[in-house]
C-alpha positions in Angstrom: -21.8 29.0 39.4 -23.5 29.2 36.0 -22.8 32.5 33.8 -26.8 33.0 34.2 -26.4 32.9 37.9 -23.2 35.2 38.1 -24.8 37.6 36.1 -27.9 37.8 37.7 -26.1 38.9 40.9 -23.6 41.4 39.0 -27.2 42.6 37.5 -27.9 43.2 41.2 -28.4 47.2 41.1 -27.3 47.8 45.2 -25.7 45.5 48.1 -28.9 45.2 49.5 -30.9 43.5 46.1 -27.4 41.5 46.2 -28.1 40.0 49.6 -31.3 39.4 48.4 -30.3 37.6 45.7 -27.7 35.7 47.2 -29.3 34.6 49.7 -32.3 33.3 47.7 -29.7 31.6 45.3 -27.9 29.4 48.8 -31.1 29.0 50.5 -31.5 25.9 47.5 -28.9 24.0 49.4 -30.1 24.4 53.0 -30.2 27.1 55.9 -28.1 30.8 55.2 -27.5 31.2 58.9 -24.9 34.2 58.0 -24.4 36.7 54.8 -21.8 39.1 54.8 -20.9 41.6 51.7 -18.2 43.5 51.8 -18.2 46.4 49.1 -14.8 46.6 47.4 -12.6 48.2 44.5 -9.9 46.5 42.5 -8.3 47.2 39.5 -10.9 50.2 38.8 -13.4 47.1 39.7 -16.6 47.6 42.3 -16.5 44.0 43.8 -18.4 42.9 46.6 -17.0 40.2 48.7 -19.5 38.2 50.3 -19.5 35.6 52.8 -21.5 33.0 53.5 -22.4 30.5 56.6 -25.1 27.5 56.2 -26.6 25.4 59.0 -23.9 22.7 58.6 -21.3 21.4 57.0 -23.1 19.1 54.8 -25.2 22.0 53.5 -22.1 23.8 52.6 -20.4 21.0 51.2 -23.9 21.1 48.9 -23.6 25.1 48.6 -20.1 24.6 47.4 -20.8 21.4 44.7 -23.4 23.1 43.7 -22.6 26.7 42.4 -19.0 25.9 42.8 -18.0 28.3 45.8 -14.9 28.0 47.7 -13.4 28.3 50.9 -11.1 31.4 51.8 -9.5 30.8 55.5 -12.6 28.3 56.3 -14.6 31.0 55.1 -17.0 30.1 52.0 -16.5 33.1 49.9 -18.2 34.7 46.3 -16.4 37.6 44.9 -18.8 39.7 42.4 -17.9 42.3 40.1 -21.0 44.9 40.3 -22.0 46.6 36.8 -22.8 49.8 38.9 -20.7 51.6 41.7 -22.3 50.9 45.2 -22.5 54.4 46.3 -25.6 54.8 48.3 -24.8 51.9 51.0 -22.9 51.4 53.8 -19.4 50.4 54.1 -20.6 46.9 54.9 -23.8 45.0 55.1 -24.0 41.7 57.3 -27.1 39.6 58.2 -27.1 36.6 60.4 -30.6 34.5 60.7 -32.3 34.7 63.4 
């Protein structure tokens, strides 16, 4: 992932704008069939943790090559830290295409 790319999503003011983002920024290399985000603190750090599923496995093998994601437990996985504290969303926000 380019530094203009990471920031733009650390930029992202709430989990929702993050999706958003995200999803706009894996949709280059095929279908986002699933988009999790997981708000988290460590180290005094708001993270989100978000998870992503494409159409197929050649897509993510694109995903992957291309902003260089990588696989946690066969799970394709971005870890951002967020500027701002998450506070007005909910404990987790998941979206699956339909």
């Amino acid at each position: 992932m380019s530094p203009l790319e990471l920031d733009q999503l650390q930029q992202c003011p709430d989990i929702a704008t993050l999706q958003n983002v995200l999803r706009t920024m894996c949709g280059r290399f095929g279908s986002v069939t699933q988009l999790n985000i997981l708000p988290a603190a460590h180290a005094g750090k708001h993270q989100a943790l978000c998870f992503v599923r494409m159409a197929s496995e050649e897509e993510e093998q694109k995903l992957m090559s291309g902003l260089g994601i990588g696989r946690f437990v066969g799970e394709l996985v971005v870890v951002v830290d967020l500027q701002t504290e998450q506070t007005s969303q909910p404990a987790a926000l998941s979206s699956s295409a339909a």
